[in-house]
C-alpha positions in Angstrom: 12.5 3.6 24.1 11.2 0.3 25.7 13.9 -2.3 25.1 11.6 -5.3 27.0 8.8 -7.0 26.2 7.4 -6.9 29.7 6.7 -3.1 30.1 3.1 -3.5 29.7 1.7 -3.3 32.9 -0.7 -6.2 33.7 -4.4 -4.3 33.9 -7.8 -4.6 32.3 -8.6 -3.2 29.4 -10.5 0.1 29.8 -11.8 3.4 28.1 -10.9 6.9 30.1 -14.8 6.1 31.6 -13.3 2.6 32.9 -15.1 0.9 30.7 -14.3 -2.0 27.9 -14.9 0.3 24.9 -15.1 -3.0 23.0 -14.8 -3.2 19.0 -16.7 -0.6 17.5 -20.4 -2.1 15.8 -20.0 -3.6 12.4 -16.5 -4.0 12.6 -15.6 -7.2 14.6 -12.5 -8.1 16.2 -11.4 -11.5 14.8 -11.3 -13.8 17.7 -7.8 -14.9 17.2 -6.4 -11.4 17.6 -5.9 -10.2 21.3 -6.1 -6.6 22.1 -5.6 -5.1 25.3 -5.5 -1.5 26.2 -4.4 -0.1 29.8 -5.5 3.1 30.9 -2.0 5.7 32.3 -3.6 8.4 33.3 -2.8 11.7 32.0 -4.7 11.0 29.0 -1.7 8.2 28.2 -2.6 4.5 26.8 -1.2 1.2 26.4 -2.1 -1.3 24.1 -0.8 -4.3 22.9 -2.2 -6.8 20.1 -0.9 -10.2 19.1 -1.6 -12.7 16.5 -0.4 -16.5 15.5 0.7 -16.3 11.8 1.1 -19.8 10.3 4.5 -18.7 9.0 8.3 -18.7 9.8 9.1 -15.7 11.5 12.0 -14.4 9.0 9.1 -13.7 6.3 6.8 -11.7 9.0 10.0 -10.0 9.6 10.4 -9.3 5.7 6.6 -7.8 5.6 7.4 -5.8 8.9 10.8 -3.6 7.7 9.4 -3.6 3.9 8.6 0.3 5.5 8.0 1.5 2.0 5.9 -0.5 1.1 3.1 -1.2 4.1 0.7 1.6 2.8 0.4 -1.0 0.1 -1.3 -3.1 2.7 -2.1 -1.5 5.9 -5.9 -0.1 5.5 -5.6 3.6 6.8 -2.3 3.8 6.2 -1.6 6.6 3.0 2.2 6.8 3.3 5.0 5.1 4.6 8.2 5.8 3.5 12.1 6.3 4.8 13.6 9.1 4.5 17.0 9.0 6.5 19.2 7.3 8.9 19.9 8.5 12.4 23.0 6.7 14.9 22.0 3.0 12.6 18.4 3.5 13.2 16.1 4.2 10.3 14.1 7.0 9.5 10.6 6.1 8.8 7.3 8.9 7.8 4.1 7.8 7.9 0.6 9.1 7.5 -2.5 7.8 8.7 -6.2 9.4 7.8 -9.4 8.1 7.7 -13.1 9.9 7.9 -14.3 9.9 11.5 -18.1 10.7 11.8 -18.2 13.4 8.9 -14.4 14.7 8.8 -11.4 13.4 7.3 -8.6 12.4 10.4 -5.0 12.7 9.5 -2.2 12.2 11.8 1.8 12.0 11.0 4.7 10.9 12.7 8.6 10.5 12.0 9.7 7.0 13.7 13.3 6.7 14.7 12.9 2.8 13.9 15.8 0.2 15.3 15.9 -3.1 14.3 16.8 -6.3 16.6 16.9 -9.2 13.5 14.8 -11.4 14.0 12.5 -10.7 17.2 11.9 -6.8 17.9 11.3 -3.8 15.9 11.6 -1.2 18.2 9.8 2.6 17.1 9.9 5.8 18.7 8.2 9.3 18.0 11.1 12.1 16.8 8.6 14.1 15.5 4.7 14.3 14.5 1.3 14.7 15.9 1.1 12.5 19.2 3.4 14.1 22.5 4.1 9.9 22.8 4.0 6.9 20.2 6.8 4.5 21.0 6.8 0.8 21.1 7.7 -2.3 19.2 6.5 -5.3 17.3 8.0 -8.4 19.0 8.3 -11.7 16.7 8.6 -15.1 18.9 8.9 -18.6 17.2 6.0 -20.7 18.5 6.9 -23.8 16.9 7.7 -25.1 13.0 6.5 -22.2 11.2 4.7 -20.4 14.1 4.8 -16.9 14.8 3.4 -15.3 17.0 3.1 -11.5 16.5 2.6 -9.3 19.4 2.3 -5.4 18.9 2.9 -2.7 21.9 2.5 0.8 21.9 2.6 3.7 24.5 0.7 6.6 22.8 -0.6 10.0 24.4 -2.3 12.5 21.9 -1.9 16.3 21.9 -4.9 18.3 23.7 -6.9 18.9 21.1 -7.9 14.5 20.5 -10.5 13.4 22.2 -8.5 11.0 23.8 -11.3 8.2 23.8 -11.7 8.4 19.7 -7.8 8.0 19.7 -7.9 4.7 21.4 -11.0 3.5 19.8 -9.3 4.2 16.7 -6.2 2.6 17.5 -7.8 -0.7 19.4 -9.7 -1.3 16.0 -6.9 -0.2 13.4 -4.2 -2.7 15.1 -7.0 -5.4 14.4 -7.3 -4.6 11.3 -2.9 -4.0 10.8 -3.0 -7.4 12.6 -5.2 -9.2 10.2 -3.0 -7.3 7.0 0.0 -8.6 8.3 -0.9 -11.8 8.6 -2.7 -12.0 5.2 0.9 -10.3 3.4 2.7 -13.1 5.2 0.6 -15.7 3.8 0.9 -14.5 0.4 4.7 -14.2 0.1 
């Protein structure tokens, strides 16, 4: 499990064609929210999203490790829930779906989630549909009631994703988990 903030490797953004596959149309990237994604190889991605949240960190924190409740909240997002502890770090299912072109798209994963109060929430895969989805969330005080929120993941999909959908999917869903956090974290 990545226990620094520096393992993303510094690289441009770009889709397995080496492209910028950019925000998809109609569904715009808010300018404040930064996401980059790094190409692996062997079908393997890193991405990483960050946002300022006019807030003190300790209530972003509160919104992050409310685990049961972010379905509320996170579009995409239909369960989220813990369901055990394992060595003090919590036990975390959730369920994604959403209709991609004319199917319905449902992934699950069991995070072993540990907790480093108040600047890392640190996740890794125990058991679900990606070979890879570890990361963390990473909370750092900017100034008075300044956050900034930065995101990292290292995912690989099994075979049968089309890789390039997966990260499409993911680029514009951490905009969008971005944007929720930051309006829960205004509205506390």
């Amino acid at each position: 499990m990545p226990s620094d903030p520096e393992w993303l490797a510094p690289s441009p953004p770009m889709d397995p064609e080496g492209e910028d596959p950019g925000p998809e149309e109609g569904i715009p990237i808010p300018e404040d929210i930064q996401i980059q994604v790094v190409d692996l190889g062997e079908r393997r991605r890193q991405l990483q999203g960050s946002v300022h949240i006019p807030v003190e960190r300790e209530r972003i924190w509160q919104v992050l490790t409310d685990y049961n409740r972010l379905a509320e909240f996170i579009p995409n997002l239909v369960e989220s829930r813990v369901i055990g502890n394992d060595n003090g770090r919590k036990l975390v299912r959730q369920v994604g779906s959403q209709k991609v072109l004319f199917a319905q798209f449902s992934a699950t994963v069991v995070l072993a989630i540990e907790e480093v109060f108040p600047h890392q929430v640190r996740f890794q895969k125990t058991q679900g549909d990606f070979l890879i989805f570890e990361g963390f969330w990473d909370l750092a005080d900017l100034m008075t009631q300044q956050t900034l929120l930065t995101y990292h993941l290292q995912v690989k999909p099994p075979r049968r994703m089309p890789i390039g959908m997966v990260e499409r999917r993911i680029r514009q869903d951490l905009a969008v988990n971005l944007q929720a956090i930051r309006e829960r974290s205004l509205s506390l």
